[in-house]
PDB file of N, CA, C and O in Angstrom:
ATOM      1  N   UNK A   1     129.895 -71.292 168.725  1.00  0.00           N
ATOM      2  CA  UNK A   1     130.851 -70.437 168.049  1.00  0.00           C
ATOM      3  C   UNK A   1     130.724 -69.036 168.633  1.00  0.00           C
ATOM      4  O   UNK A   1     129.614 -68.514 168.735  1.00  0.00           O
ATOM      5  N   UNK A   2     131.616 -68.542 168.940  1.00  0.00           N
ATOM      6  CA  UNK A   2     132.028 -66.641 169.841  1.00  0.00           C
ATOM      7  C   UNK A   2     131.467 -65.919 168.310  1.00  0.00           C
ATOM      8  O   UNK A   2     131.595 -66.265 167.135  1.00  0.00           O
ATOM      9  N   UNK A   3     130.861 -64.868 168.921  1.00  0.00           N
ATOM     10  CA  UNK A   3     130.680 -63.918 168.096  1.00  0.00           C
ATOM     11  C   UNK A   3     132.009 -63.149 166.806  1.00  0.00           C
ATOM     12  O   UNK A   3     131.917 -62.938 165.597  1.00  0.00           O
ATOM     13  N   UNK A   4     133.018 -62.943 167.688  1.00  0.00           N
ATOM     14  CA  UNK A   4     133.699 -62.589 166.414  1.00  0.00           C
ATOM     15  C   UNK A   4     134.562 -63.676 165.966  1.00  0.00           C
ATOM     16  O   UNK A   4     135.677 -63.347 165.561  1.00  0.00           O
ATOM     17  N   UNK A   5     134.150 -65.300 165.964  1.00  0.00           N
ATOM     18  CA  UNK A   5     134.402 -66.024 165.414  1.00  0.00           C
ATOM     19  C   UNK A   5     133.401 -66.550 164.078  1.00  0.00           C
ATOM     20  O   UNK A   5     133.691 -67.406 163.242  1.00  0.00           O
ATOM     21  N   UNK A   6     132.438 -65.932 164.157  1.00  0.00           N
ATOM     22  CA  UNK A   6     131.570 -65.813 163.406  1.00  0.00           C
ATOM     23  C   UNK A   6     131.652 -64.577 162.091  1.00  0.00           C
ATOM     24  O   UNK A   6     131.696 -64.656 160.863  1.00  0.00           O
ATOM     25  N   UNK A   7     131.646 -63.474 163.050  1.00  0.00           N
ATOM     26  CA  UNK A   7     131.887 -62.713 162.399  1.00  0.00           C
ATOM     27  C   UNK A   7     132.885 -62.683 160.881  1.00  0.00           C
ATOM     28  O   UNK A   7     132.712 -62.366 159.705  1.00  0.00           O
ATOM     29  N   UNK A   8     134.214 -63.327 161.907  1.00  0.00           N
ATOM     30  CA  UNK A   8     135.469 -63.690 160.467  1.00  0.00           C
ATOM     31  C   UNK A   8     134.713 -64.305 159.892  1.00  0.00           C
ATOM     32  O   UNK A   8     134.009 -63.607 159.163  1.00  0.00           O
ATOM     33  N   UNK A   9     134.443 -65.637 159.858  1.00  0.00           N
ATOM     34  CA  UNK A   9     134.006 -66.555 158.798  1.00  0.00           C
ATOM     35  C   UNK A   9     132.943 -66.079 157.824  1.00  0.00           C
ATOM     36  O   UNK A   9     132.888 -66.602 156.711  1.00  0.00           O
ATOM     37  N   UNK A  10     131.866 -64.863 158.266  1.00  0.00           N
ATOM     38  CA  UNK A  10     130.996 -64.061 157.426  1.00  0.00           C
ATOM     39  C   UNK A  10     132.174 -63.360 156.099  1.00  0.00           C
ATOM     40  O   UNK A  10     132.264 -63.636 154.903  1.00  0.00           O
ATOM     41  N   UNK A  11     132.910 -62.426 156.922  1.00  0.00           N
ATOM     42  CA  UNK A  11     134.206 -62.059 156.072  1.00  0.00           C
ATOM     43  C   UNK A  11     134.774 -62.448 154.691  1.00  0.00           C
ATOM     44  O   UNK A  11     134.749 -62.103 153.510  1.00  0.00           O
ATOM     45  N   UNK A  12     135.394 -63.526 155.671  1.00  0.00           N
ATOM     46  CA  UNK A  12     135.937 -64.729 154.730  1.00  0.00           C
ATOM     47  C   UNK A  12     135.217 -65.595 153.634  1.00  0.00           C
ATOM     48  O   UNK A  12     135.935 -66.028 152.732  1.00  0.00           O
ATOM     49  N   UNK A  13     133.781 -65.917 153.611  1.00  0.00           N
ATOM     50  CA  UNK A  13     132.613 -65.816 152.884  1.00  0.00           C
ATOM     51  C   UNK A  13     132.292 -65.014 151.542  1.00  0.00           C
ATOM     52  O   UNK A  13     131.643 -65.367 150.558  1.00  0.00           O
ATOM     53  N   UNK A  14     133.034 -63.683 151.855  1.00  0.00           N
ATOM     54  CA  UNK A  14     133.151 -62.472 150.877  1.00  0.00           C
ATOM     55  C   UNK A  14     133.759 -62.674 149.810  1.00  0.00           C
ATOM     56  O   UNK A  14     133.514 -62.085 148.757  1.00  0.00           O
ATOM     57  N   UNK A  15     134.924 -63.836 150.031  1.00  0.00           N
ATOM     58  CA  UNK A  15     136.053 -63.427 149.307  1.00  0.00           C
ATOM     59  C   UNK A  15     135.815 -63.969 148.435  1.00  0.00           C
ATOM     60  O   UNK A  15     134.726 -64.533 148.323  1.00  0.00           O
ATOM     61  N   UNK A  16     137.070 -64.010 147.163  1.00  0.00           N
ATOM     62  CA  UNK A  16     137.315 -65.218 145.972  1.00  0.00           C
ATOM     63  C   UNK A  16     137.200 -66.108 146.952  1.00  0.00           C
ATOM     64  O   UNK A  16     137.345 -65.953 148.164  1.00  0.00           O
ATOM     65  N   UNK A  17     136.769 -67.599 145.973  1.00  0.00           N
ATOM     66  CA  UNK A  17     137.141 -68.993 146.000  1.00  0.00           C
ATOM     67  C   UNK A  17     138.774 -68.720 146.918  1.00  0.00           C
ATOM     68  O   UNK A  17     138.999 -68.509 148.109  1.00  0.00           O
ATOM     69  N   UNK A  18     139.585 -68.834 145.847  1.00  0.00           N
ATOM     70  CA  UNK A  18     140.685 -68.796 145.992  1.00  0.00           C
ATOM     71  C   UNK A  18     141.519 -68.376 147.478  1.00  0.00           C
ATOM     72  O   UNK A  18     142.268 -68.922 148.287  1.00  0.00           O
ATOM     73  N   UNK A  19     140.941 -67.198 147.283  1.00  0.00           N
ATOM     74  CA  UNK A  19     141.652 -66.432 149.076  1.00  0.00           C
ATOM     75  C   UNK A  19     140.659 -66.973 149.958  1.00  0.00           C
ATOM     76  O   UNK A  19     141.034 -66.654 151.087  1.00  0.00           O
ATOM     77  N   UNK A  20     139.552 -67.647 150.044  1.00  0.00           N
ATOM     78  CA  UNK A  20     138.841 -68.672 150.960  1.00  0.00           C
ATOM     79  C   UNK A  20     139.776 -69.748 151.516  1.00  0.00           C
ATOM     80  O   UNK A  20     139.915 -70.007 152.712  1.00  0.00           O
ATOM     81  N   UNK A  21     140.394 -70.338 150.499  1.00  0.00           N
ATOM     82  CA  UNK A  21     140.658 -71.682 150.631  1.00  0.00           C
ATOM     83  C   UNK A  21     142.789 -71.139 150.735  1.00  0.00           C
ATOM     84  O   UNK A  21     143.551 -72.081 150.952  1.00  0.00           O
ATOM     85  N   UNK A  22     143.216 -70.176 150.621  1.00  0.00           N
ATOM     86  CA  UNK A  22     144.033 -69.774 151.165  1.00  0.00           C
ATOM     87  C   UNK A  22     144.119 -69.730 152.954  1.00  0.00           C
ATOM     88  O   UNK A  22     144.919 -70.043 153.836  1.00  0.00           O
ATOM     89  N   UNK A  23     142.684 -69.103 152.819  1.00  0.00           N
ATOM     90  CA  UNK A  23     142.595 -68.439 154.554  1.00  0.00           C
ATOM     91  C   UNK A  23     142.478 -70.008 155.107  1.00  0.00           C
ATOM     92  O   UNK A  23     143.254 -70.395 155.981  1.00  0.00           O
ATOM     93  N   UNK A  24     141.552 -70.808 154.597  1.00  0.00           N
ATOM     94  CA  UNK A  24     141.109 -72.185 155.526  1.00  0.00           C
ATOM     95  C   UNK A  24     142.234 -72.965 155.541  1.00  0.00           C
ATOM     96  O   UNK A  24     142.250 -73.851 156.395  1.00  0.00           O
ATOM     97  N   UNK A  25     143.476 -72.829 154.588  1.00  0.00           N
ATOM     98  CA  UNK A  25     144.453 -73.768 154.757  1.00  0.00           C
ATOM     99  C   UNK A  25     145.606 -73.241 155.831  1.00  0.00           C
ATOM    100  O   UNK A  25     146.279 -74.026 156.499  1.00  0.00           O
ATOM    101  N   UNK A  26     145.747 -71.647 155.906  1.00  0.00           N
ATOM    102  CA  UNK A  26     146.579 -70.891 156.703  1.00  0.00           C
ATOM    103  C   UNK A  26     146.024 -71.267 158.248  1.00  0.00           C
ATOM    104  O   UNK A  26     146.795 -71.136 159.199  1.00  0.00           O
ATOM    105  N   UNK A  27     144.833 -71.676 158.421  1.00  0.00           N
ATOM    106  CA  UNK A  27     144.300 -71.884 159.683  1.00  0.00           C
ATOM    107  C   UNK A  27     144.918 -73.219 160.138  1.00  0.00           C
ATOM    108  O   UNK A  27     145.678 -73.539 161.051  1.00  0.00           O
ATOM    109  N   UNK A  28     144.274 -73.891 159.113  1.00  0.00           N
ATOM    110  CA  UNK A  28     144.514 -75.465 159.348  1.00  0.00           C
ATOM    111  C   UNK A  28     145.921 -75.980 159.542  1.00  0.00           C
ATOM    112  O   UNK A  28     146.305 -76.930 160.224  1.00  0.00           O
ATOM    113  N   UNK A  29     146.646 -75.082 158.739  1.00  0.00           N
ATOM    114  CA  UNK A  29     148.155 -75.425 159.618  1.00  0.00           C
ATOM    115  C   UNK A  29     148.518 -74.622 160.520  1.00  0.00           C
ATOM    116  O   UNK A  29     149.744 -74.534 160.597  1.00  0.00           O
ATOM    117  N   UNK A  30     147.751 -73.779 161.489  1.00  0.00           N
ATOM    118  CA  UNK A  30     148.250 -72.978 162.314  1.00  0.00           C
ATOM    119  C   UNK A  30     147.879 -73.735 163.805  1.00  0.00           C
ATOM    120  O   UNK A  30     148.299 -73.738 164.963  1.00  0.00           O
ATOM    121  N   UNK A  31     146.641 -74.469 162.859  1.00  0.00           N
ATOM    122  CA  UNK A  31     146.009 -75.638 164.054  1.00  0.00           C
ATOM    123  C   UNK A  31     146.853 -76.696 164.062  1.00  0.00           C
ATOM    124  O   UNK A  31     147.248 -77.393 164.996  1.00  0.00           O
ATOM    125  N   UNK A  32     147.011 -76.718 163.251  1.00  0.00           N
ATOM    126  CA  UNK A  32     148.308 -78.252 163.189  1.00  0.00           C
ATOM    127  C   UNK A  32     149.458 -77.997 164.340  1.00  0.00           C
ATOM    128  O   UNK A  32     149.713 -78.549 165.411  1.00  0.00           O
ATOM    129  N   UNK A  33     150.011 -76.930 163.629  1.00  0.00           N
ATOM    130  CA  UNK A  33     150.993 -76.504 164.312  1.00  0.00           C
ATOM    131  C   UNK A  33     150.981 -76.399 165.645  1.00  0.00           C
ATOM    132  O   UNK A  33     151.960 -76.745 166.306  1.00  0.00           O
ATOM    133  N   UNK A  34     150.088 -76.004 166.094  1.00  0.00           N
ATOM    134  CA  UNK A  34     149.530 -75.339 167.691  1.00  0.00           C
ATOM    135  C   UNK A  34     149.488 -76.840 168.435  1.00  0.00           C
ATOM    136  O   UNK A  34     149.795 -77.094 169.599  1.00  0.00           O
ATOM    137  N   UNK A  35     149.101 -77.581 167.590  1.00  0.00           N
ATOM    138  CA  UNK A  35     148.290 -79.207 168.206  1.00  0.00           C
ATOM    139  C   UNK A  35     150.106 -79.854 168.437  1.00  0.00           C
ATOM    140  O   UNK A  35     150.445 -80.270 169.545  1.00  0.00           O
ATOM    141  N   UNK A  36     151.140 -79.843 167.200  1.00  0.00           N
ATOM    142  CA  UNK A  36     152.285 -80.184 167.781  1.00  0.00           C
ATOM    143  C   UNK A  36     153.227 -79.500 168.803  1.00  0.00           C
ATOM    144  O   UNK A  36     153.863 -80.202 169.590  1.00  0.00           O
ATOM    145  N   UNK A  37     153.319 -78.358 168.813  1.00  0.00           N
ATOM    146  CA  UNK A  37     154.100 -77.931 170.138  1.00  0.00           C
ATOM    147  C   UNK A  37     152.983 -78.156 170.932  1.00  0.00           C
ATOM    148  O   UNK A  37     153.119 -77.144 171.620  1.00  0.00           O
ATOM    149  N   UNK A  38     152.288 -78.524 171.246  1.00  0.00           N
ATOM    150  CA  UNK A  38     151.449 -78.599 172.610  1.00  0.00           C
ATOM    151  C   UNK A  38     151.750 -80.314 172.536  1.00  0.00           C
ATOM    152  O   UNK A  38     151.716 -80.522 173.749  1.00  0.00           O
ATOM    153  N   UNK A  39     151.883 -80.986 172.234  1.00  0.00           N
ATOM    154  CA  UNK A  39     152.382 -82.580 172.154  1.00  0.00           C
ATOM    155  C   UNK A  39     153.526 -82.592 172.599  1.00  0.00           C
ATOM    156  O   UNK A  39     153.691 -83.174 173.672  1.00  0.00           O
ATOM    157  N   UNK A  40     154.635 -81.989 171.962  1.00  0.00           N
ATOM    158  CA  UNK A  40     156.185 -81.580 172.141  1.00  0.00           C
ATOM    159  C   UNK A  40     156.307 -80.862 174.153  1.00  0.00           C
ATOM    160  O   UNK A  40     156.967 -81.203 175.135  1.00  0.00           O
ATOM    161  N   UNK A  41     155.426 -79.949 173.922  1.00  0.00           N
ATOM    162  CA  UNK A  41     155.611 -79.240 175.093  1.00  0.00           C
ATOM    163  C   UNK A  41     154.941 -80.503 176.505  1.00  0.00           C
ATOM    164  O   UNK A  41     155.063 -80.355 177.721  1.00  0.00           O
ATOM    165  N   UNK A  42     154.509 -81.239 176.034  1.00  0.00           N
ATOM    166  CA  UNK A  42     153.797 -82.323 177.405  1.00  0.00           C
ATOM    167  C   UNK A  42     154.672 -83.299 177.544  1.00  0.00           C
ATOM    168  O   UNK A  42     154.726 -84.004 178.552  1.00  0.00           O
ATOM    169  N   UNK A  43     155.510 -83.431 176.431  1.00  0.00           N
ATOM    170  CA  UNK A  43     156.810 -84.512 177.042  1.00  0.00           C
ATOM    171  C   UNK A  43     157.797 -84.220 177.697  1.00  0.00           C
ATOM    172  O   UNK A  43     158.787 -83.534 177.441  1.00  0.00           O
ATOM    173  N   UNK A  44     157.399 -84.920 178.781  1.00  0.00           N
ATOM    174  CA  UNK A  44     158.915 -84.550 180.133  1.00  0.00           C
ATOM    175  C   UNK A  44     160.161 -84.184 179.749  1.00  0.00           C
ATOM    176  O   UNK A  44     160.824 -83.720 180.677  1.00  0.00           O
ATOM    177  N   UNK A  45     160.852 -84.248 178.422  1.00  0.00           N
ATOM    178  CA  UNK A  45     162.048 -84.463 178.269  1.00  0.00           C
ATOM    179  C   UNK A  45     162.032 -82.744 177.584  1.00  0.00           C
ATOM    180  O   UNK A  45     163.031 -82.105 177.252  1.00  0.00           O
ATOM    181  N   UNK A  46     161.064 -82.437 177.536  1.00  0.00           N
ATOM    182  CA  UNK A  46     160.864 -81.121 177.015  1.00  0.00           C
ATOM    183  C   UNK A  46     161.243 -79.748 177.931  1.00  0.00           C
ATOM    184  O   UNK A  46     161.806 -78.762 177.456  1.00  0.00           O
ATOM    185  N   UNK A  47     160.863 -79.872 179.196  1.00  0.00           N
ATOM    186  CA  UNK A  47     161.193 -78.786 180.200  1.00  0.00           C
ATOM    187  C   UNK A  47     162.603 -79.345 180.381  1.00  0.00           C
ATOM    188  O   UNK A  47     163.235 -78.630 179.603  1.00  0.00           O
ATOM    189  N   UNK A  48     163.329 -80.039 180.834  1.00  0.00           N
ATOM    190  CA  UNK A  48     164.700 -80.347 180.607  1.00  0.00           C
ATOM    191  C   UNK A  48     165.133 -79.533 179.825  1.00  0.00           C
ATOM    192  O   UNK A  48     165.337 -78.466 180.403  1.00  0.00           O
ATOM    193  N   UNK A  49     165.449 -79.501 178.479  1.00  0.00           N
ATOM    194  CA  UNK A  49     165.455 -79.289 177.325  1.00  0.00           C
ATOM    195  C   UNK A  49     165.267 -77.540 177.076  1.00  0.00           C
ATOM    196  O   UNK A  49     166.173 -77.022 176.423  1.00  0.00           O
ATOM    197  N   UNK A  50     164.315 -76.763 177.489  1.00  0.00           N
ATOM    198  CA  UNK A  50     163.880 -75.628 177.655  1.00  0.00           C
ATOM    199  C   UNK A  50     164.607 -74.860 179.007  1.00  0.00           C
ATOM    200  O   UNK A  50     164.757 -73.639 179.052  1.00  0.00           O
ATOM    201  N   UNK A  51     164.913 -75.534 179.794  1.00  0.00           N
ATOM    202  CA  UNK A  51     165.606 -74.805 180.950  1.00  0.00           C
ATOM    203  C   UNK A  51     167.027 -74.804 180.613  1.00  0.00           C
ATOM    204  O   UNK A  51     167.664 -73.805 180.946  1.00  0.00           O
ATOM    205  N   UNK A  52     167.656 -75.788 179.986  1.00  0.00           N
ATOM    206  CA  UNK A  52     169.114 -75.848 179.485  1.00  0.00           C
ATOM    207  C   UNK A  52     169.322 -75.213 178.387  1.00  0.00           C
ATOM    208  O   UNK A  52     170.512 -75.013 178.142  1.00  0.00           O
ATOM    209  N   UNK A  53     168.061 -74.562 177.132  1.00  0.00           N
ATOM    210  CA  UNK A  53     168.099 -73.932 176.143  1.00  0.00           C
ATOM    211  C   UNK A  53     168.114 -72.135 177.115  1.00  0.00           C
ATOM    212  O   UNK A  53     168.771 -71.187 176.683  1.00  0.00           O
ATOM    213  N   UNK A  54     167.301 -72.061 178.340  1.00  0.00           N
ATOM    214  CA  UNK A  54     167.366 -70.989 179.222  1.00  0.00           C
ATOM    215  C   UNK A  54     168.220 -70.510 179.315  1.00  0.00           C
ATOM    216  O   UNK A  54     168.596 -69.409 178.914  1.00  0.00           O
ATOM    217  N   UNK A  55     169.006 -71.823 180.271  1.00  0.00           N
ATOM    218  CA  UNK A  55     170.597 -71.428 180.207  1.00  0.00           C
ATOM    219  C   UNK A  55     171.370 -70.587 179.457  1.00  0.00           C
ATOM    220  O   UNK A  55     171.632 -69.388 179.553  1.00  0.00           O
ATOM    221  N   UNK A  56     171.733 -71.577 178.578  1.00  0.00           N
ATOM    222  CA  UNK A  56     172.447 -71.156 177.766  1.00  0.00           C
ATOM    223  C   UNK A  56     172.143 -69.510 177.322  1.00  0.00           C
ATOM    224  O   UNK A  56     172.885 -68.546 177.510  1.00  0.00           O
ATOM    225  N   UNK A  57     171.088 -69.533 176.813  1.00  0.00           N
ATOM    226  CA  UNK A  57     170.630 -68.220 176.425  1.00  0.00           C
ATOM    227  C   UNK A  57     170.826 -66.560 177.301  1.00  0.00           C
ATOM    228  O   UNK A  57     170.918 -65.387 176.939  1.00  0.00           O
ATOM    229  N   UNK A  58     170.822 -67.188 178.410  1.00  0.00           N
ATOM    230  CA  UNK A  58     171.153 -66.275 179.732  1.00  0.00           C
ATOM    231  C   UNK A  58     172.893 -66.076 179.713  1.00  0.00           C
ATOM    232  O   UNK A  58     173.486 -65.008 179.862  1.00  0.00           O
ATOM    233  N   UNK A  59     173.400 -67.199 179.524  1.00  0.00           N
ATOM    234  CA  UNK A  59     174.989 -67.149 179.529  1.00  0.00           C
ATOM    235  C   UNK A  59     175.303 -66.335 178.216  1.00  0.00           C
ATOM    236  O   UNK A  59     176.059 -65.365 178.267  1.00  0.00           O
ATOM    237  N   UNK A  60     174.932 -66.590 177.477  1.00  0.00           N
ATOM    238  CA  UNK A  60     175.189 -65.842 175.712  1.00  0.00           C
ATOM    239  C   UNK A  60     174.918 -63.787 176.106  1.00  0.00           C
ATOM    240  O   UNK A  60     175.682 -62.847 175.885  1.00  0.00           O
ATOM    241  N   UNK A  61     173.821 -63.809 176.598  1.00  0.00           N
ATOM    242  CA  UNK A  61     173.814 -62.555 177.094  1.00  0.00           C
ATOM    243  C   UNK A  61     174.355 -61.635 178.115  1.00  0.00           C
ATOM    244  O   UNK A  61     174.319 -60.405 178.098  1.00  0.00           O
ATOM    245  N   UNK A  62     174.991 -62.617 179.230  1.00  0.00           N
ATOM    246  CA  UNK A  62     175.664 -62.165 180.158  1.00  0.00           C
ATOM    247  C   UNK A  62     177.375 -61.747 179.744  1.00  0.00           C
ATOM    248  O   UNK A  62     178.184 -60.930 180.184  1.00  0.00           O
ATOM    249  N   UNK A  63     177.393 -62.839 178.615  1.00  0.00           N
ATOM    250  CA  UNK A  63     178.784 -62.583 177.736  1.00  0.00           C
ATOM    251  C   UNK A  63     178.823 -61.593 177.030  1.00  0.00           C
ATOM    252  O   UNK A  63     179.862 -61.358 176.413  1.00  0.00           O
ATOM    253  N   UNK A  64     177.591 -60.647 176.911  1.00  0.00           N
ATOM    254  CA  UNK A  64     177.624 -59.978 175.287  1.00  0.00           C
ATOM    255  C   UNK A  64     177.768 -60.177 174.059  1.00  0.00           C
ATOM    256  O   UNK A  64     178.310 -59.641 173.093  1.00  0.00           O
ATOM    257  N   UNK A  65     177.021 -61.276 174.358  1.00  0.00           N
ATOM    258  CA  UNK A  65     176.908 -62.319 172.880  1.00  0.00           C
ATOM    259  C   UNK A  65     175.196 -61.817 172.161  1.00  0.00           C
ATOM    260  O   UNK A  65     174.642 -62.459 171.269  1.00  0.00           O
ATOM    261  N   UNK A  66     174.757 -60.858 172.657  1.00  0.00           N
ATOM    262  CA  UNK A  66     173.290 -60.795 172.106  1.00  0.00           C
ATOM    263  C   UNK A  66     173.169 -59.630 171.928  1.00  0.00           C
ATOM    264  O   UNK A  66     173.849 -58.787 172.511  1.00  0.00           O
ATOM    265  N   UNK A  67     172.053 -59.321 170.878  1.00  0.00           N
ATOM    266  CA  UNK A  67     171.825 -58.005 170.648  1.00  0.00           C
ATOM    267  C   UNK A  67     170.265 -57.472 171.161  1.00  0.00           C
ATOM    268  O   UNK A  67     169.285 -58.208 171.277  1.00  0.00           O
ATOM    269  N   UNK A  68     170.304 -56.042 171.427  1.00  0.00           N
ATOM    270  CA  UNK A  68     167.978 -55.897 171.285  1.00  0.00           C
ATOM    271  C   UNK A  68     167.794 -56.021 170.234  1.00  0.00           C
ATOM    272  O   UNK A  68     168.553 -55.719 169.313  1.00  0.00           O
ATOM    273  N   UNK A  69     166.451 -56.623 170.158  1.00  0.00           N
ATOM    274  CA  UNK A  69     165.863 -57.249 169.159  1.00  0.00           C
ATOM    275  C   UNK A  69     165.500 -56.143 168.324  1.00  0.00           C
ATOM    276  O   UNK A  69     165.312 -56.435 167.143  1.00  0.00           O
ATOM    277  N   UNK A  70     165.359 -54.973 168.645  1.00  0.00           N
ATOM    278  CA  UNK A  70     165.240 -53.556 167.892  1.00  0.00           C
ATOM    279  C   UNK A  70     166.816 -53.829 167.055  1.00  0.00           C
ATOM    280  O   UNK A  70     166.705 -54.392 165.966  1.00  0.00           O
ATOM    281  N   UNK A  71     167.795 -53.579 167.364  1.00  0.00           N
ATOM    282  CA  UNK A  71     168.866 -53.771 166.044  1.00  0.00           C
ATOM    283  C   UNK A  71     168.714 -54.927 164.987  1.00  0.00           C
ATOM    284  O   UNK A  71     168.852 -54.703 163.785  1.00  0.00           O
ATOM    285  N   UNK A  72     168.444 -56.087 165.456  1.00  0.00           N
ATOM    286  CA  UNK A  72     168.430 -56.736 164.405  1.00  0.00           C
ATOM    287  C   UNK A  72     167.083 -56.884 163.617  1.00  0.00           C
ATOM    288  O   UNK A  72     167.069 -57.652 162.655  1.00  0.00           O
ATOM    289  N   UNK A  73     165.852 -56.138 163.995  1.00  0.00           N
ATOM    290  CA  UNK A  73     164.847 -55.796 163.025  1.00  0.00           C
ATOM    291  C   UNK A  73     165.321 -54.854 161.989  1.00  0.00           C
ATOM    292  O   UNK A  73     164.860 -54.957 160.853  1.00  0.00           O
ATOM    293  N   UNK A  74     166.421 -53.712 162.338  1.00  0.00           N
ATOM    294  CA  UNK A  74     166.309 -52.881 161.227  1.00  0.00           C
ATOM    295  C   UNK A  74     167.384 -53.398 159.744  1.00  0.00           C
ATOM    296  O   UNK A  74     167.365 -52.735 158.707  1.00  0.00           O
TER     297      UNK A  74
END
C-alpha cells in the first residue's frame, strides 16, 4: 500500500460509522465503474464507435453547433 494511500484510510478511520461506509461504498463503485469502461473500452467494436462519435463531434463544431464549456458552466 503507497503512503498516501494509507494515509486516507488513517483519515477515513476518524470518521462516523456512517461517513466510513459512505466513503467505502463511493470507492467501490468508482472501482466498479473504472473496471467497466475498461471492459467496454477493450472491445474492438469500441474504437469504431469512438472515432465515429469523434466525428461527428468535430462536424457539430465546425457547424457552430457547440458552445465553450465556460458558457454552459455558468
Amino acid at each position: 500500500m503507497t503512503r498516501i494511500l494509507q494515509e486516507a484510510f488513517e483519515r477515513v478511520a476518524q470518521l462516523p460509522q456512517e461517513e466510513q461506509n459512505r466513503f467505502a461504498r463511493f470507492v467501490l463503485a468508482t472501482l466498479k465503474s473504472e473496471q467497466r469502461w475498461a471492459e467496454l473500452f477493450a472491445q474492438p467494436e469500441s474504437e469504431d464507435l469512438l472515432d465515429r462519435l469523434a466525428d461527428e463531434t468535430l462536424a457539430a463544431h465546425r457547424a457552430g453547433r457547440t458552445q465553450p464549456l465556460e458558457a454552459v458552466l455558468k
